[in-house]
PyMOL Python script that loads the backbone (N, CA, C, O; Angstrom):
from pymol import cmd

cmd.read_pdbstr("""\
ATOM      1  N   UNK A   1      64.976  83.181 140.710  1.00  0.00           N
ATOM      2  CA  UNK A   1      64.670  84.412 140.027  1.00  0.00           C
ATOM      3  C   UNK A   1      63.366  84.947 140.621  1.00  0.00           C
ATOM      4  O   UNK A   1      62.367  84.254 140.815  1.00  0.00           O
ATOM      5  N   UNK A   2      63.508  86.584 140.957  1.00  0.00           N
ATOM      6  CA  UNK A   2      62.159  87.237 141.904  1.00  0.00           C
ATOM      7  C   UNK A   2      61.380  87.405 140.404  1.00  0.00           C
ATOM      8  O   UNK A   2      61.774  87.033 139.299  1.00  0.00           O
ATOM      9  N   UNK A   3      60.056  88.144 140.802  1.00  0.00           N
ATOM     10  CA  UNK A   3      59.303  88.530 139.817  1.00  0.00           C
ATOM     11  C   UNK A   3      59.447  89.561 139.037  1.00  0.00           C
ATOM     12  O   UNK A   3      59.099  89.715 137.866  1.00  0.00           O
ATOM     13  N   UNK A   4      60.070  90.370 139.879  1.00  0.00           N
ATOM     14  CA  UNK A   4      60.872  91.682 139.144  1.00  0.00           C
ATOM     15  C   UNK A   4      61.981  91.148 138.209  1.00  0.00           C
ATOM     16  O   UNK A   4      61.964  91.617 137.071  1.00  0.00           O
ATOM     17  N   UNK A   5      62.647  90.522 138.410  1.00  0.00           N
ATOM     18  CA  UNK A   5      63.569  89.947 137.343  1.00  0.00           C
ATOM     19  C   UNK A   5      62.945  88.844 136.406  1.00  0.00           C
ATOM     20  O   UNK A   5      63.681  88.230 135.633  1.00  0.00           O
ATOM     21  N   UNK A   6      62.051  88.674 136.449  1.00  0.00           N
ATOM     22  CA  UNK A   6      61.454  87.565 135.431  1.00  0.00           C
ATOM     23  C   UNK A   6      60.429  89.177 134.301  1.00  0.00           C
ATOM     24  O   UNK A   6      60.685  89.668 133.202  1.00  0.00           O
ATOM     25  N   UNK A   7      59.637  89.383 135.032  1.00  0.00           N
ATOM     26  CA  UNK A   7      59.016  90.876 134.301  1.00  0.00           C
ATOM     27  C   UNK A   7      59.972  91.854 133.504  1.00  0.00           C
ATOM     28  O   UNK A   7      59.685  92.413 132.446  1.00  0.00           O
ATOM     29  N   UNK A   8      60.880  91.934 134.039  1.00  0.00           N
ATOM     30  CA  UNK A   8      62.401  92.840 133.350  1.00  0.00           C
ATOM     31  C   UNK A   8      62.771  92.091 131.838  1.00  0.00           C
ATOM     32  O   UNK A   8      62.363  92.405 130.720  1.00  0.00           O
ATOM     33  N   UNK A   9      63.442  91.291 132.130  1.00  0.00           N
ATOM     34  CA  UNK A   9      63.685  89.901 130.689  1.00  0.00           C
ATOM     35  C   UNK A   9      62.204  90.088 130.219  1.00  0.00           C
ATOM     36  O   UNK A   9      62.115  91.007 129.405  1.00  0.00           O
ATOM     37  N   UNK A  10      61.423  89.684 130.408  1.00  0.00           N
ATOM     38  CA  UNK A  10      60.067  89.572 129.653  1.00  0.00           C
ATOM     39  C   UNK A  10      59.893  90.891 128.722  1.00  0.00           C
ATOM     40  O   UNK A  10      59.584  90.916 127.530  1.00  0.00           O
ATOM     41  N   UNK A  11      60.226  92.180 129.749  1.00  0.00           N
ATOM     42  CA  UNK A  11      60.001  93.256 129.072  1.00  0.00           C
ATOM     43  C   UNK A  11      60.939  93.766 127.945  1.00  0.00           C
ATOM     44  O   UNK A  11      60.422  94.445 127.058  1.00  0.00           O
ATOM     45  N   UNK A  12      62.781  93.400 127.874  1.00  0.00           N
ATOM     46  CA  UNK A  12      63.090  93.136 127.063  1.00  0.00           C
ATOM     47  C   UNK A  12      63.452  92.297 125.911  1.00  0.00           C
ATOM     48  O   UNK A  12      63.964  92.473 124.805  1.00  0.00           O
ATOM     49  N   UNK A  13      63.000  91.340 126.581  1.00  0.00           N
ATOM     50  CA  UNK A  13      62.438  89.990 125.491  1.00  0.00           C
ATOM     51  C   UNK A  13      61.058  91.030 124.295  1.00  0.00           C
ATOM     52  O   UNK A  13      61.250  91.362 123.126  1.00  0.00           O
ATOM     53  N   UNK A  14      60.374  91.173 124.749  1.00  0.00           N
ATOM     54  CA  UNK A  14      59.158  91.766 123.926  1.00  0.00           C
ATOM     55  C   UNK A  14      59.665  92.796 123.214  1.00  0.00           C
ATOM     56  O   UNK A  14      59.187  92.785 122.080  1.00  0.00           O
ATOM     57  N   UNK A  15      60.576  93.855 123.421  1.00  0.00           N
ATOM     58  CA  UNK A  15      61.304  95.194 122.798  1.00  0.00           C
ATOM     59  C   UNK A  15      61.869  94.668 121.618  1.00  0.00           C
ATOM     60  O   UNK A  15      61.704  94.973 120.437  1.00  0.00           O
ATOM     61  N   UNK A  16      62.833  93.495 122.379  1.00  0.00           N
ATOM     62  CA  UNK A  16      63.975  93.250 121.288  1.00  0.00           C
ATOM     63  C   UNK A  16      63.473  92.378 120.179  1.00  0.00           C
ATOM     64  O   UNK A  16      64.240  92.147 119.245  1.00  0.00           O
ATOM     65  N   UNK A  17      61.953  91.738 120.185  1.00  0.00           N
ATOM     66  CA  UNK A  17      61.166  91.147 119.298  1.00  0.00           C
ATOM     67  C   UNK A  17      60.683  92.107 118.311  1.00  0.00           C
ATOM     68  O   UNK A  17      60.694  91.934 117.092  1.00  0.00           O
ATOM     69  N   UNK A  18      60.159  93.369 119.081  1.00  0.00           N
ATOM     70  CA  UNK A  18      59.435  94.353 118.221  1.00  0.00           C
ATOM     71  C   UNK A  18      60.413  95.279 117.090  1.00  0.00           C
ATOM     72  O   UNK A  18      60.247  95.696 115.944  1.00  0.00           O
ATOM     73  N   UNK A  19      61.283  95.324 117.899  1.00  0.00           N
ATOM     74  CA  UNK A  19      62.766  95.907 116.656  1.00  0.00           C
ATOM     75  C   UNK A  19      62.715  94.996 115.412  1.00  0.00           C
ATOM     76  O   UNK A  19      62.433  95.167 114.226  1.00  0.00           O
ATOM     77  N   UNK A  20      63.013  94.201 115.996  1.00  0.00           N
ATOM     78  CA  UNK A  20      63.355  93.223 114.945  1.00  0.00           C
ATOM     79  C   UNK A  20      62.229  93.042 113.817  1.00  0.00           C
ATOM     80  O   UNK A  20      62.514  93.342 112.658  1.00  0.00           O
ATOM     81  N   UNK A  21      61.137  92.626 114.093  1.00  0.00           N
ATOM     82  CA  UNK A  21      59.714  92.786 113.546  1.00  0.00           C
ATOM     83  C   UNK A  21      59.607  94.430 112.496  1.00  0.00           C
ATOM     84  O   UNK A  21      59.180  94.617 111.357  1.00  0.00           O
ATOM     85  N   UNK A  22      60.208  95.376 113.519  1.00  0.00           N
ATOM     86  CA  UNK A  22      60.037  96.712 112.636  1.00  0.00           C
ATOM     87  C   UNK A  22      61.375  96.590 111.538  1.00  0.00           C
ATOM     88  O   UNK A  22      61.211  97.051 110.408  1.00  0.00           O
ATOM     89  N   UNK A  23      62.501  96.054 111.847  1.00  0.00           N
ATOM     90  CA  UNK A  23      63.605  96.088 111.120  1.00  0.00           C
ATOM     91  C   UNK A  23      63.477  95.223 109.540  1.00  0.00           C
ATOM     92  O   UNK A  23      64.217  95.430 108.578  1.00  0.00           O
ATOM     93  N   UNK A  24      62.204  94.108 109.597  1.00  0.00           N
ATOM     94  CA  UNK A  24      61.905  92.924 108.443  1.00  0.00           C
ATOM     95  C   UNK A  24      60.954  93.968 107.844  1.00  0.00           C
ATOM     96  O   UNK A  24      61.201  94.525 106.774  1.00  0.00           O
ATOM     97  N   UNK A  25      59.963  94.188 108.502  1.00  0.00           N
ATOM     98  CA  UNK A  25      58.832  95.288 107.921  1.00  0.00           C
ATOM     99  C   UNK A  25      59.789  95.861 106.879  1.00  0.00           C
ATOM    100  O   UNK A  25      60.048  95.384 105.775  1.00  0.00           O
ATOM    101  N   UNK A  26      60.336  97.137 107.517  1.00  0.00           N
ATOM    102  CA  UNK A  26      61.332  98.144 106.543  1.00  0.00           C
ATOM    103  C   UNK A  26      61.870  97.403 105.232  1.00  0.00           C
ATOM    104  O   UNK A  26      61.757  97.789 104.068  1.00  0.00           O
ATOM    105  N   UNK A  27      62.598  96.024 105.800  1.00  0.00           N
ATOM    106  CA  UNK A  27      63.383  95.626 104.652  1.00  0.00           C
ATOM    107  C   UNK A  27      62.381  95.166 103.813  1.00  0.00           C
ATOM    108  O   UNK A  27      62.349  95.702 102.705  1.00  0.00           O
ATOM    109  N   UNK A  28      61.470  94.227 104.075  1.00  0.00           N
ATOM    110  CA  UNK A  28      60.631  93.976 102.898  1.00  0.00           C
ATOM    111  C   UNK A  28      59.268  95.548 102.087  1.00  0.00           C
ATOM    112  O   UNK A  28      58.466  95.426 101.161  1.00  0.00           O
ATOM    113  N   UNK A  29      59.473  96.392 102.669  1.00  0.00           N
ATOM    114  CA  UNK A  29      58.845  97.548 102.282  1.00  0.00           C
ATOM    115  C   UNK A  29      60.007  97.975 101.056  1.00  0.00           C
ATOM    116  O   UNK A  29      59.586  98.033  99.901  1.00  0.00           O
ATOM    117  N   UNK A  30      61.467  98.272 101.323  1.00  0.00           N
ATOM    118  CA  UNK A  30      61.886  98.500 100.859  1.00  0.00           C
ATOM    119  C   UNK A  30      62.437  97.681  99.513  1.00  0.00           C
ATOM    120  O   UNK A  30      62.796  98.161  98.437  1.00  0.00           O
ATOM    121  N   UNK A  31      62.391  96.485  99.872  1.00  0.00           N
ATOM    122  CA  UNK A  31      62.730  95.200  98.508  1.00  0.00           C
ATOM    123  C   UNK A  31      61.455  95.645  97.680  1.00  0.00           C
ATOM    124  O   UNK A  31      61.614  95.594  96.461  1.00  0.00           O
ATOM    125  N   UNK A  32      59.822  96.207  98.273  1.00  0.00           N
ATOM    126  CA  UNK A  32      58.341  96.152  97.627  1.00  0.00           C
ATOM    127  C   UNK A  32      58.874  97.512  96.623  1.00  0.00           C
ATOM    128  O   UNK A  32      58.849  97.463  95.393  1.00  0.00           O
ATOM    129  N   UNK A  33      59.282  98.540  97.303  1.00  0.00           N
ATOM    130  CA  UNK A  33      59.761  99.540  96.035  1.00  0.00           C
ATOM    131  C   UNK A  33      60.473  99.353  95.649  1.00  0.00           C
ATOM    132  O   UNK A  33      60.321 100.168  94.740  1.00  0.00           O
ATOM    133  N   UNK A  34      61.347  98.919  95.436  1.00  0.00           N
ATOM    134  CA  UNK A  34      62.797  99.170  94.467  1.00  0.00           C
ATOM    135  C   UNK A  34      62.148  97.948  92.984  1.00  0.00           C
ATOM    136  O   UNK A  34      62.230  98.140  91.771  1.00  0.00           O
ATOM    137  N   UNK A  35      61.578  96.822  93.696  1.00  0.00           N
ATOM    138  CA  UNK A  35      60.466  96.121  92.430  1.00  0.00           C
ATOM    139  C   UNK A  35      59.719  97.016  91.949  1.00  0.00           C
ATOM    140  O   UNK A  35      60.085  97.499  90.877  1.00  0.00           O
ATOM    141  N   UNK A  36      58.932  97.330  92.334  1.00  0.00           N
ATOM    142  CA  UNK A  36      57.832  98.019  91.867  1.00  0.00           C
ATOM    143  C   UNK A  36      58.870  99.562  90.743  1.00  0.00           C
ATOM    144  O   UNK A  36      58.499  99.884  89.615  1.00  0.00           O
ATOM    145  N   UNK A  37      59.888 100.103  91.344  1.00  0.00           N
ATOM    146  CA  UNK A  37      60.883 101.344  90.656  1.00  0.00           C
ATOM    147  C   UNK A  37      61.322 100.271  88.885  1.00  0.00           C
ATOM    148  O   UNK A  37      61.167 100.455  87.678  1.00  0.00           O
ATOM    149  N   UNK A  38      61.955  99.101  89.863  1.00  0.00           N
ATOM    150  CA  UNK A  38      62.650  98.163  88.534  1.00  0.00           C
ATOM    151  C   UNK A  38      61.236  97.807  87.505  1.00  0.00           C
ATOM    152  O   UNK A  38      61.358  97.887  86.282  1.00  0.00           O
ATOM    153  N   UNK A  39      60.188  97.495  88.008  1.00  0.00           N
ATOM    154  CA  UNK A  39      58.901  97.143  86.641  1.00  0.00           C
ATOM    155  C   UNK A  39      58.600  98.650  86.000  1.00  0.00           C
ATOM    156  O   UNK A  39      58.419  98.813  84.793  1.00  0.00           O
ATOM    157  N   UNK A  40      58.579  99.408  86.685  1.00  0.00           N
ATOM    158  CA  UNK A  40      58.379 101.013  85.867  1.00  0.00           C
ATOM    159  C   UNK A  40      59.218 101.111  84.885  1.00  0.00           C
ATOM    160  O   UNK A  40      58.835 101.489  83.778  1.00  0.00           O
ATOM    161  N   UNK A  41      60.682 100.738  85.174  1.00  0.00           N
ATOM    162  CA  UNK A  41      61.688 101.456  84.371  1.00  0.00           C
ATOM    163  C   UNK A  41      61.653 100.538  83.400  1.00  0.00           C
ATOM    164  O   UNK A  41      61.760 101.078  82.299  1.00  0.00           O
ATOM    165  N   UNK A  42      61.520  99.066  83.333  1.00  0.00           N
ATOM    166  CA  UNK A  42      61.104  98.278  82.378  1.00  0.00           C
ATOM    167  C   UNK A  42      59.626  98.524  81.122  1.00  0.00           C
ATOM    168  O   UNK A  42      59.394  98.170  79.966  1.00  0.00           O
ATOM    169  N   UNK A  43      59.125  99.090  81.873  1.00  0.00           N
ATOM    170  CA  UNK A  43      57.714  99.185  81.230  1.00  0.00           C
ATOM    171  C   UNK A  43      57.918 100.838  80.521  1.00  0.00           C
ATOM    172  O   UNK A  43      57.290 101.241  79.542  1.00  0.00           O
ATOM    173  N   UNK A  44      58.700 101.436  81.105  1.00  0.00           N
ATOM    174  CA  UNK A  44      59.124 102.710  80.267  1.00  0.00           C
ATOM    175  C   UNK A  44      59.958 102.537  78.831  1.00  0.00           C
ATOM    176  O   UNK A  44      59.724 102.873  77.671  1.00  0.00           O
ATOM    177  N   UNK A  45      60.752 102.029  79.321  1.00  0.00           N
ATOM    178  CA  UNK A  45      61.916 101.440  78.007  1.00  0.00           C
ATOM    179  C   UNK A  45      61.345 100.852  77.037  1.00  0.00           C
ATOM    180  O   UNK A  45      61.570 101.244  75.892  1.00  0.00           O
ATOM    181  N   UNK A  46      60.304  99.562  77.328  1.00  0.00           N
ATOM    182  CA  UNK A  46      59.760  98.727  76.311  1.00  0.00           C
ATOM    183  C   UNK A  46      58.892  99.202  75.977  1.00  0.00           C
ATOM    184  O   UNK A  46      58.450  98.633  74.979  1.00  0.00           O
ATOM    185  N   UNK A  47      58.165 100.254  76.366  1.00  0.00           N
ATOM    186  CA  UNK A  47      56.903 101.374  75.544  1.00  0.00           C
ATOM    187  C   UNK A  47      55.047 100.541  76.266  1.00  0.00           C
ATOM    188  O   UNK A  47      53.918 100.694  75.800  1.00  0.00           O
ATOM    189  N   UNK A  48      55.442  99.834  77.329  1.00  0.00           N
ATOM    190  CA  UNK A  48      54.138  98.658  77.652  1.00  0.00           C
ATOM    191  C   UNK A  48      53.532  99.190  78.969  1.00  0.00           C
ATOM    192  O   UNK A  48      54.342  99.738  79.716  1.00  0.00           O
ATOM    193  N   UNK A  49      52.544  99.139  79.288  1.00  0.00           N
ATOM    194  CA  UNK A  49      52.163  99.093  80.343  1.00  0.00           C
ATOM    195  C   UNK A  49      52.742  98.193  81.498  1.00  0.00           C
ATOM    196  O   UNK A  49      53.261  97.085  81.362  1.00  0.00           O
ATOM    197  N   UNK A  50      52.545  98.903  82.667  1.00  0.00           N
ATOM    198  CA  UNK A  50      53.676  98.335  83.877  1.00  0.00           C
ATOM    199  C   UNK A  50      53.038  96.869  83.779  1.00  0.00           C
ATOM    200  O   UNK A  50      53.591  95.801  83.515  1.00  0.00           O
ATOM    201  N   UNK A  51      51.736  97.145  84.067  1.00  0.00           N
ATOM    202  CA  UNK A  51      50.604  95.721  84.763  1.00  0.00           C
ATOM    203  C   UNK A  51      51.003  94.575  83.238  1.00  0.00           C
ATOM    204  O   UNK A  51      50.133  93.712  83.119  1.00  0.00           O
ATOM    205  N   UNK A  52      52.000  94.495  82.278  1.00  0.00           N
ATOM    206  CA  UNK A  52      52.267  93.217  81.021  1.00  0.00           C
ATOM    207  C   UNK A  52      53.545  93.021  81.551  1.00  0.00           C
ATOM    208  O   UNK A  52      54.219  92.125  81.043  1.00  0.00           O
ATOM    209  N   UNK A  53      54.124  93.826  82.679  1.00  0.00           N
ATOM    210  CA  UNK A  53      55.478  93.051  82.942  1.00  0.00           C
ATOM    211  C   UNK A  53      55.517  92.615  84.038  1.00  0.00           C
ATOM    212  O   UNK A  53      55.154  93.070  85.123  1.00  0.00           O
ATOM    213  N   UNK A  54      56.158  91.338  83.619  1.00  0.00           N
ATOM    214  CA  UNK A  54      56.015  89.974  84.912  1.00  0.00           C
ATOM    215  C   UNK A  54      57.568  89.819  85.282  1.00  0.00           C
ATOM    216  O   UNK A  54      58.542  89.915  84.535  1.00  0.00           O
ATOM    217  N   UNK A  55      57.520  89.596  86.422  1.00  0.00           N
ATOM    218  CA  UNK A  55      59.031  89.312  87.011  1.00  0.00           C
ATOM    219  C   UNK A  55      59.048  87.967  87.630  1.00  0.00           C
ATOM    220  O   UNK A  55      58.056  87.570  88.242  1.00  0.00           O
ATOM    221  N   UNK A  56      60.301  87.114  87.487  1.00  0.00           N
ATOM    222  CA  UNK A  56      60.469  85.581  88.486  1.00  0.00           C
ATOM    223  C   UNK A  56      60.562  85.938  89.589  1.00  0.00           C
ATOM    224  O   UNK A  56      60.104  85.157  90.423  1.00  0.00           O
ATOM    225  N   UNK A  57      61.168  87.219  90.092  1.00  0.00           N
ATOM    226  CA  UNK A  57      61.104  87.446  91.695  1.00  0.00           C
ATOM    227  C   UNK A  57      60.889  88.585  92.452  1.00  0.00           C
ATOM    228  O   UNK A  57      60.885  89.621  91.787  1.00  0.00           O
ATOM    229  N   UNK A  58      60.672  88.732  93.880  1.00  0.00           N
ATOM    230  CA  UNK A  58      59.668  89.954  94.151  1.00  0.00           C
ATOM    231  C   UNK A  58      61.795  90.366  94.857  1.00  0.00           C
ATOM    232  O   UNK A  58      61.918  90.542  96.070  1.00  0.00           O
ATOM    233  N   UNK A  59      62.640  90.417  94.274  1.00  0.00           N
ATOM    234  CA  UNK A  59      64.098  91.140  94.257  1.00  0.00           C
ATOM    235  C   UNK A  59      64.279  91.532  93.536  1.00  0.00           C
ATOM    236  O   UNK A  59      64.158  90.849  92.519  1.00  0.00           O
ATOM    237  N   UNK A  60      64.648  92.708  93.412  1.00  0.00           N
ATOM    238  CA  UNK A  60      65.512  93.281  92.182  1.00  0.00           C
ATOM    239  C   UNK A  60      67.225  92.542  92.059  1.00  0.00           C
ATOM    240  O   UNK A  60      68.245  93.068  92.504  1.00  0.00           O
ATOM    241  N   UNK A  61      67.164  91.629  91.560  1.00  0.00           N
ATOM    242  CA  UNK A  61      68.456  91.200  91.609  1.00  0.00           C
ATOM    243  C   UNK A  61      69.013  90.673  90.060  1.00  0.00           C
ATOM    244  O   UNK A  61      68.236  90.478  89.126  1.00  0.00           O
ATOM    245  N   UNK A  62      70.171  90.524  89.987  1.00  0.00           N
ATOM    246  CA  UNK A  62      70.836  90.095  88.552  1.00  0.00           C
ATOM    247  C   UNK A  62      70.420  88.534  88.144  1.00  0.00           C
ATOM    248  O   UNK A  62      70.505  87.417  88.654  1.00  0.00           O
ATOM    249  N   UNK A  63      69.937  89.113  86.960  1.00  0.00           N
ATOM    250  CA  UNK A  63      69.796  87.860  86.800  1.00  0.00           C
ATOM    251  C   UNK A  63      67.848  87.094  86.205  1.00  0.00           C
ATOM    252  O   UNK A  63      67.323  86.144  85.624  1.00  0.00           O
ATOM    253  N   UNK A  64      67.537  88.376  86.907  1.00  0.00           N
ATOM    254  CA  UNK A  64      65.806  88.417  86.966  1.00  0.00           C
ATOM    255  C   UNK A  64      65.324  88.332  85.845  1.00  0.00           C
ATOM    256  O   UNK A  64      65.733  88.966  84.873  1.00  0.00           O
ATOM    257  N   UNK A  65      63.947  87.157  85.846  1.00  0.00           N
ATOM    258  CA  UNK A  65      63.887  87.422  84.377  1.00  0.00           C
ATOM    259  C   UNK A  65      62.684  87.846  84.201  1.00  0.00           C
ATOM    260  O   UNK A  65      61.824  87.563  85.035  1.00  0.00           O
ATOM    261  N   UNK A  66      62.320  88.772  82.837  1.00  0.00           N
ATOM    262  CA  UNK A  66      61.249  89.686  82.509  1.00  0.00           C
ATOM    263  C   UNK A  66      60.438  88.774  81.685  1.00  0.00           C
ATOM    264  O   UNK A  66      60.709  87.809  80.970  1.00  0.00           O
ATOM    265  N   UNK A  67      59.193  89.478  82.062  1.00  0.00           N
ATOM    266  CA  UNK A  67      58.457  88.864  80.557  1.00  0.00           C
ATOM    267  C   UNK A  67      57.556  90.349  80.196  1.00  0.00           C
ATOM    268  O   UNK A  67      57.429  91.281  80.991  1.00  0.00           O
ATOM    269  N   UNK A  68      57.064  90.303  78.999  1.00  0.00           N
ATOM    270  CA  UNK A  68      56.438  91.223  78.280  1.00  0.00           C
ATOM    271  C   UNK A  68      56.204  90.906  77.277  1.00  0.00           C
ATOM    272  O   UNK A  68      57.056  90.846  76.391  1.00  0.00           O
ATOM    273  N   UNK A  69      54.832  90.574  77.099  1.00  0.00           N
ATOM    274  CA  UNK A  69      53.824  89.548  76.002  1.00  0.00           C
ATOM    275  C   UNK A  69      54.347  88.600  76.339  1.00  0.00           C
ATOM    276  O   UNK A  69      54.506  88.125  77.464  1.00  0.00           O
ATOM    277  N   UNK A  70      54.917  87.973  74.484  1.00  0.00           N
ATOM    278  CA  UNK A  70      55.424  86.421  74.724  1.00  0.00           C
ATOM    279  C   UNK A  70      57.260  86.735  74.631  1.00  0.00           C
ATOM    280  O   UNK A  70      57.887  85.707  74.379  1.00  0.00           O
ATOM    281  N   UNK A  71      57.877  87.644  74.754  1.00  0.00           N
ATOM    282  CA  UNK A  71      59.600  87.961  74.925  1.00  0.00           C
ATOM    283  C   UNK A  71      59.947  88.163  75.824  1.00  0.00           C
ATOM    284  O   UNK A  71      59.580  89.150  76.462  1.00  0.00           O
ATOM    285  N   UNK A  72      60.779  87.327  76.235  1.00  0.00           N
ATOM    286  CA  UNK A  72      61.398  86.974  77.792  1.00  0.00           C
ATOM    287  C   UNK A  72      63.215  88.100  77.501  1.00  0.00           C
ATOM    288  O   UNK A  72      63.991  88.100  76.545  1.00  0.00           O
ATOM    289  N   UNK A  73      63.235  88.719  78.545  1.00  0.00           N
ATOM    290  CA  UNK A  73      64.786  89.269  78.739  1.00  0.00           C
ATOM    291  C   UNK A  73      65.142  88.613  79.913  1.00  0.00           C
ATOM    292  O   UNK A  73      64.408  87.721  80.338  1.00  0.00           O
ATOM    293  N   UNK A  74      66.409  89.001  80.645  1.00  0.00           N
ATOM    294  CA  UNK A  74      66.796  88.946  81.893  1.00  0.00           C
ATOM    295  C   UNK A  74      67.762  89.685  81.883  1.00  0.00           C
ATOM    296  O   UNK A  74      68.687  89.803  81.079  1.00  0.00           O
ATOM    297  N   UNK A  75      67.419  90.402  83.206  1.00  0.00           N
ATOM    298  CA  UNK A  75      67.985  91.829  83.833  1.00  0.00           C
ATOM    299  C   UNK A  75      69.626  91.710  84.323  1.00  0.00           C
ATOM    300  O   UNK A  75      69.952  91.053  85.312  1.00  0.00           O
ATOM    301  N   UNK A  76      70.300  92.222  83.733  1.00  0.00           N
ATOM    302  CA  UNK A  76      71.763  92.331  84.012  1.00  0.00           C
ATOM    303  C   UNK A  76      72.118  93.995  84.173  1.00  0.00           C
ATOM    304  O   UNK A  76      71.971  94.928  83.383  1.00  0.00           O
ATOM    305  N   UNK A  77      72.671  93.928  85.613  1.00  0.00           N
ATOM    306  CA  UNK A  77      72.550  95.266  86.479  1.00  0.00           C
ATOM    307  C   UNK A  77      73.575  95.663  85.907  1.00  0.00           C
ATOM    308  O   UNK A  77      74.225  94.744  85.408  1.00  0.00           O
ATOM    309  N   UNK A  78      73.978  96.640  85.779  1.00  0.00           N
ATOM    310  CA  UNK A  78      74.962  97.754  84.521  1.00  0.00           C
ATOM    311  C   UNK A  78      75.042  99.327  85.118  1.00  0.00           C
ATOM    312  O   UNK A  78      74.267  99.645  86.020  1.00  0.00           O
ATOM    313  N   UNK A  79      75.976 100.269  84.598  1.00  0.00           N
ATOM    314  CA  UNK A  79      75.593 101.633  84.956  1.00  0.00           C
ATOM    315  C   UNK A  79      74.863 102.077  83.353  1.00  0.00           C
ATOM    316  O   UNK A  79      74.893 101.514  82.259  1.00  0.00           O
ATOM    317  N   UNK A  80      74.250 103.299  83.817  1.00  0.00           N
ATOM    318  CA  UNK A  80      73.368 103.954  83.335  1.00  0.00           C
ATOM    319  C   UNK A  80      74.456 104.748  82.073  1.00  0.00           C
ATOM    320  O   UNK A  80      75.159 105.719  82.350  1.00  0.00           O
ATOM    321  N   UNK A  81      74.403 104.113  80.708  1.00  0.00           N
ATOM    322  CA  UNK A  81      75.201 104.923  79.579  1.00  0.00           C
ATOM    323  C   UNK A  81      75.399 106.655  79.413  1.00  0.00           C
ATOM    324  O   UNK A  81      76.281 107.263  78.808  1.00  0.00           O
ATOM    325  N   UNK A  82      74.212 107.188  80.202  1.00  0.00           N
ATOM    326  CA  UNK A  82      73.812 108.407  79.458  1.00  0.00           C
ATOM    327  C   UNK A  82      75.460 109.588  80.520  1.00  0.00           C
ATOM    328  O   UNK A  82      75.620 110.783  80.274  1.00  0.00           O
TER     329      UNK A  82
END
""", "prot")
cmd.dss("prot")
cmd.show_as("cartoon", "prot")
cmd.util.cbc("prot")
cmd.orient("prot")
């Protein structure tokens, strides 16, 4: 292998690292809001300030469980009644 072909791979070795790197960024930016959307809408409903509701995980996923004071729920994903 010449140097030009070792520099080439290198150079898309480094690209196809940086995608990827930008592609985890996004996803965990995006898992950071949709938590942060799910503690609002919790803290709206229960009448509390956002910063008294605690979550087991930084996912919005089924199953999650809330706290607010000392009453624990857990989040079961549903459509919206209205």
């Amino acid at each position: 292998m010449n140097y030009r072909s070792f520099l080439f791979l290198t150079l898309i070795a480094f690209v196809l690292i940086s995608i990827t790197n930008l592609q985890n960024s996004q996803s965990n930016d995006n898992q950071f809001r949709s938590s942060l959307h799910f503690i609002e809408i919790v803290s709206k409903e229960l009448g509390v300030d956002k910063k008294n509701v605690y979550v087991n995980t930084s996912a919005v996923t089924d199953g999650a469980i809330i706290k607010v004071g000392d009453n624990f729920y857990r989040a079961i994903s549903g459509t919206d009644p209205r």
